[in-house]
N, C-alpha and C positions, 0 to 999 in steps of 0.2 A: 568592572570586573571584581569577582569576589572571592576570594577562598580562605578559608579562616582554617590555621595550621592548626589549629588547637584543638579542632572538628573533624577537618577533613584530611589531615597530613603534610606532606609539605606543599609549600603555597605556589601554584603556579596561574601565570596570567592565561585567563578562557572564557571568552566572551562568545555565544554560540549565534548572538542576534548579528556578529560584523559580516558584513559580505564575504571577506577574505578568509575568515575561518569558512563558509557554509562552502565556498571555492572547491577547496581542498581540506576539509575536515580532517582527512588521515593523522598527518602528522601530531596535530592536536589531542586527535586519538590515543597516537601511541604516547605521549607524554602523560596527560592522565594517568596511561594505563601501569606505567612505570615510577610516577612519584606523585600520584594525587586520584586513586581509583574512586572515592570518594568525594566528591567536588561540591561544595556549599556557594552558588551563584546567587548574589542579589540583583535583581533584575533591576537595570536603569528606568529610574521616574516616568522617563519618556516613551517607554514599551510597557509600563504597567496598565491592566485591562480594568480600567474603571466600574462599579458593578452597572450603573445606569447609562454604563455603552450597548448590554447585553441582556435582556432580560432572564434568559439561561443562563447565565452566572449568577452565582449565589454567594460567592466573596471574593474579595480584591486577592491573588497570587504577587507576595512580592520576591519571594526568593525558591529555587531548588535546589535540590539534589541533584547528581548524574551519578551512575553507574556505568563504568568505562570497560573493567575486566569480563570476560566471558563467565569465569563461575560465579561472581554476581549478579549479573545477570541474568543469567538462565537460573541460578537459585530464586531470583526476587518474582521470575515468571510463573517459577515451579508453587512456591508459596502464596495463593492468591487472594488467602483468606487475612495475612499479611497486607500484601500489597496490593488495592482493589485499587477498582476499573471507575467506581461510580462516581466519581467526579468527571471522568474523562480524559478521550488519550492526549490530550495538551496543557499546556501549562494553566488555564483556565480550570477556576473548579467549577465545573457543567453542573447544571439544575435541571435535571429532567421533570419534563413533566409529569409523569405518571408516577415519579419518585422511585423507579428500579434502572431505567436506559434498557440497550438492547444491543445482545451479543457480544461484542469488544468492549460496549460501554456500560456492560450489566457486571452483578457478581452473582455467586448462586445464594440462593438454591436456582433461583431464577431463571441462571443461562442456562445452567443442564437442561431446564425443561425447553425450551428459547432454539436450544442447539440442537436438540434431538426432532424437534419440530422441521426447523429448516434442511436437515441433513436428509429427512427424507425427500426432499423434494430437488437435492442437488446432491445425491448419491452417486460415486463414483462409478456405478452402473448407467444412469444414466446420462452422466456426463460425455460418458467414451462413446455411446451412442450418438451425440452430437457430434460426437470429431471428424467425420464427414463434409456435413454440414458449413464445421468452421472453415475446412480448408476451403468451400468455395465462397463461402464469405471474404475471405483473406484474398481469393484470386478475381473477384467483383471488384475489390477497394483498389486492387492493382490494375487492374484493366481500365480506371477513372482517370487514372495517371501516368498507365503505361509509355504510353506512345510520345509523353513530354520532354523527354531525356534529366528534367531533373523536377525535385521535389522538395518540400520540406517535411521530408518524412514523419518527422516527430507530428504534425499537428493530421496529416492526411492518411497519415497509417497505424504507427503508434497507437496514436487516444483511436482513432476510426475501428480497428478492431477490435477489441474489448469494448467498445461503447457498442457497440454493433452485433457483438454476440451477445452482451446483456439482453438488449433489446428484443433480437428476437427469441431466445431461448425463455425470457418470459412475455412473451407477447405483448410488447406495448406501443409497436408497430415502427417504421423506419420514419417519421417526423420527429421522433422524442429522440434523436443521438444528437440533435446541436443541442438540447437546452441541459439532457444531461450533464455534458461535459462543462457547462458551467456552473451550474452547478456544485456540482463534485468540488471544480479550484475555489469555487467561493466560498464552498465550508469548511475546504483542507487550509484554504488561506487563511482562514479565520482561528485555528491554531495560535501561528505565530505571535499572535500579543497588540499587534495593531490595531489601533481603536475603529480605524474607518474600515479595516479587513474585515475584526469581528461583525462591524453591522452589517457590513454586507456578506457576510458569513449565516449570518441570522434572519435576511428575505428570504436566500437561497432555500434554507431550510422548510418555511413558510411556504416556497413556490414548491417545490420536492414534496413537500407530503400532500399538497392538494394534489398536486395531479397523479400521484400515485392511490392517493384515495380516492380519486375518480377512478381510477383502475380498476380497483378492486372493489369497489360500486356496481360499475358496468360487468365485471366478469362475474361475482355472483347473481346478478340478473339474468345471465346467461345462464349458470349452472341451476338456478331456478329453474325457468323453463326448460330444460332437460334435451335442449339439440342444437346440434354443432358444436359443442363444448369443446374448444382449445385444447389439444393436448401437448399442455407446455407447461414451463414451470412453475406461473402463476396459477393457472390450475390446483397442480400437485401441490403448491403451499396453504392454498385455502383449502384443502380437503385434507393434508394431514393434521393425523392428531396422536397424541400419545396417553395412554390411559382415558382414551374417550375423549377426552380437553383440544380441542384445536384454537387457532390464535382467533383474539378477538381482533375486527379492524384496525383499531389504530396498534395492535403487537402486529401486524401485517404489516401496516404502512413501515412502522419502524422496522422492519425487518428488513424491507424491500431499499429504503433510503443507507441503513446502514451498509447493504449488502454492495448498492451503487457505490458509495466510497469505497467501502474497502476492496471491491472485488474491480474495478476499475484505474482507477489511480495508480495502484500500484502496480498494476499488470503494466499499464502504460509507459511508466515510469522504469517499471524494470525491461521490455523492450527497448526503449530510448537507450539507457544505459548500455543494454548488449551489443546494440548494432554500431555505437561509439565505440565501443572496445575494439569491437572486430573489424572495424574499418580503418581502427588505426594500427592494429597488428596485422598486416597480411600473413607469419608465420600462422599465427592462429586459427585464423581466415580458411588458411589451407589445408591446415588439418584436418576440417569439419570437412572441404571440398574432397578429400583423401580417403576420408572412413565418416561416411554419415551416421554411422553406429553413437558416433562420437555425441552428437546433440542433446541427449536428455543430460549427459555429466557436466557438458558445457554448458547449459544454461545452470546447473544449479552454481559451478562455480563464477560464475558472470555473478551469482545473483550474493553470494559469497563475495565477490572482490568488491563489490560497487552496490549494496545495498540500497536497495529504493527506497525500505522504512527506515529511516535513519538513526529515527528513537520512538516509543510513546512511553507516553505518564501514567504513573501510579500514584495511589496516595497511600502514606500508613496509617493503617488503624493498630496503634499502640507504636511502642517505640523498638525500632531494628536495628538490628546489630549488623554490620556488612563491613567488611573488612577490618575489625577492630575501632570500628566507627559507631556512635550511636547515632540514626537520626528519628527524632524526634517523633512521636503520634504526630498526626495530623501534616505529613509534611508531600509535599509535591514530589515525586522521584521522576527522574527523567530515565528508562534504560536504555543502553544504547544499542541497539540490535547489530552497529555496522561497526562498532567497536570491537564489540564483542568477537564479530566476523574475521576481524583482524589477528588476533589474541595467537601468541604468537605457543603459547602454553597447549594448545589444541590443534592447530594447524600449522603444518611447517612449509614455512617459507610463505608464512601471511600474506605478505605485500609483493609476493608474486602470484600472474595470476596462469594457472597450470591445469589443462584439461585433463591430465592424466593424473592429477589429485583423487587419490582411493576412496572409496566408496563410504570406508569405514570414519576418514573424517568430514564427506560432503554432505554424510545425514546429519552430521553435529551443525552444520550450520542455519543462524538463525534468522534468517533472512524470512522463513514465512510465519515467525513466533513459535513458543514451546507452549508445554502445558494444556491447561484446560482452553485458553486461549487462541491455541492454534490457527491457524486461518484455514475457516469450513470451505473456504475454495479454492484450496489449495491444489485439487486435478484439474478443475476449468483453469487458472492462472498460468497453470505447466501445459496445457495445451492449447491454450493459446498462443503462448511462448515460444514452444515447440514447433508446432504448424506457421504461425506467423513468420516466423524468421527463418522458415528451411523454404517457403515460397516466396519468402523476395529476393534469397539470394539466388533462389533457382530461375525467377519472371527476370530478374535485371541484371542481368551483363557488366561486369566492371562495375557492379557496383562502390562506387568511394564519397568520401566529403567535398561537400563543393568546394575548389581552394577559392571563388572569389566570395563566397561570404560565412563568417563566422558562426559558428553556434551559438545557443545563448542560452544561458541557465535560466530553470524558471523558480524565480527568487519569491514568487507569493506561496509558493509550499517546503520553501527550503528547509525551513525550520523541522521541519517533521520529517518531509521526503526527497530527493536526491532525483531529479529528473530535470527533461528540459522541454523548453516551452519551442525554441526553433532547432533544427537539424537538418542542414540544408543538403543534397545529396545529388550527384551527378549518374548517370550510368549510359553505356554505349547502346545507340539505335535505340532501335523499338526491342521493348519487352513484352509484347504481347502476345506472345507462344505460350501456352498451358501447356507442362509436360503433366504427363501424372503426378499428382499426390503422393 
């Protein structure tokens, strides 16, 4: 543990790699945020990322930054020309190959072009056209498991729906949702700093863009020959284009693999999250069962109390000033998006979690990122969210936790993301009744 008062203010113990911090982070949180907003960590020996564990790392990371408060934070998001993307969102400094990355992990001028690319092709126009769709996706995956009286929700529903709507909304057919999903942990694992994580953080990526560039192979051979052309969203990404310029293959493939992470994981991740809260508040439970009106405020502050991004990395180009702090050019920053979430200066009554939280402070929270950075699927993740969790409370009856077996944190993305790997879940009879959507 490191924090040097002389840098970062007064010295408090915060090691973000121990179990028991990644447990319950909050409190850790709030200390930080109160006498050390600015935190100088030198990473222990034993978690630093060797470069010839990784051939996408291009230098050894032995220490960060954190940013704990909300206005720095959302300041360091706002400033990006400051704090860029192109090493990557984890404590690893990323070596792209192409030498730009893509979307989260680009800076501009680059992502403007990158973003307005992909935006047409997950435009919230045709998003909400899909919502349909989703719900009976969402009531398929419950009809697999309706009739068992319990589950472990988290791995059969959770990750199953957003891997699921991925899928089909860009056509890459219903055999690619188990390899995705591994995927996805093998490269979010590969964050954390573990040497065996990053290699296998670094197949994943390997096996991800071949078969996505099979994809996109096979679907322009299709739109070659000129019949039956898909119309999905693989489709619309290889035909937009902005000033004439549409993506070359491999700005496709990365487009497609980033979009799996990010638009995945954390959708996952923040379900998981929800359906814990609410199953262990029945007050709040009932609220939702009382005024369904309630669900679009309730998921964002769900998403607000218990943030699934926990943090990503920035690096400086030149030297930043944050909170009376200099840190250095070149340095790693960690921001904390769930910190931030807490901040007690923006949101009152932080560390309660309260559906009838106004409107006016539930869009300040930064659970889906600010700035140019924003997260581009940010209406499919809300309606996933949305539709997801209003059909299973509506398909299963007494839905609750199973009391004979525990939950279990999933500790290979901790470091980044805030979600769980089992959630075990009981409920009465069969729920195999489809009421309407």
């Amino acid at each position: 543990m490191s924090a040097d008062p002389a840098v970062a203010g007064e010295e408090v113990e915060y090691n973000p790699y121990l179990r028991e911090v990644q447990a319950d982070p909050y409190p850790y949180f709030a200390r930080l945020r109160d006498r050390c907003p600015v935190h100088r960590f030198v990473i222990p020996d034993a978690d630093v990322t060797r470069i010839n564990d990784n051939p996408l790392i291009s230098r050894t990371t032995t220490e960060f930054y954190t940013l704990s408060r909300y206005a720095d934070v959302e300041s360091a998001l706002q400033h990006h020309n400051l704090f860029r993307s192109w090493e990557g969102p984890g404590p690893d400094r990323a070596s792209w190959p192409d030498g730009v990355g893509m979307l989260q992990f680009a800076d501009e001028p680059e992502h403007r072009f990158q973003r307005r690319i992909v935006m047409q092709a997950i435009h919230p126009r045709i998003i909400r056209l899909w919502e349909p769709r989703i719900a009976e996706i969402a009531d398929e995956l419950i009809d697999g498991f309706a009739e068992d009286g319990r589950a472990d929700i988290s791995s059969r529903y959770c990750w199953a729906l957003p891997i699921a709507v991925f899928c089909e909304i860009f056509g890459l057919g219903g055999p690619a949702r188990g390899s995705l999903r591994g995927w996805i942990q093998a490269i979010i694992g590969g964050f954390g700093g573990d040497a065996e994580a990053v290699q296998a953080s670094f197949v994943a990526f390997q096996e991800a863009f071949t078969f996505f560039l099979n994809k996109v192979t096979d679907r322009r051979s299709v739109i070659a020959a000129g019949t039956d052309v898909p119309d999905d969203l693989l489709t619309a990404l290889i035909q937009a284009e902005v000033d004439g310029v549409p993506f070359r293959d491999d700005q496709l493939v990365s487009a497609l693999v980033t979009m799996m992470l990010g638009g995945n994981d954390t959708t996952a991740s923040a379900m998981g999250n929800c359906l814990k809260l609410l199953l262990e508040s029945p007050v709040h439970l009932d609220q939702l069962r009382r005024d369904p009106g309630l669900w679009p405020a309730a998921v964002e502050e769900m998403i607000r109390f218990d943030s699934p991004v926990q943090a990503l990395y920035r690096t400086t180009v030149g030297d930043a000033q944050v909170a009376g702090v200099t840190i250095p050019h070149d340095s790693k920053v960690r921001v904390m998006f769930a910190s931030a979430n807490r901040d007690g200066s923006v949101f009152t009554d932080p560390d309660e979690l309260d559906f009838g939280r106004g409107h006016a402070q539930l869009r300040r929270h930064l659970g889906f990122g600010t700035g140019v950075h924003a997260c581009v699927g940010i209406l499919l993740a809300r309606t996933d969210l949305n539709v997801g969790l209003r059909r299973l409370f509506d398909r299963l009856p007494g839905l609750r936790l199973d009391p004979s077996r525990e939950p279990r944190r999933a500790d290979a993305t901790a470091f980044l993301l805030r979600s769980w790997d089992e959630l075990p879940v009981v409920w009465d009879g069969a729920g195999g009744h489809r009421d309407p959507a």
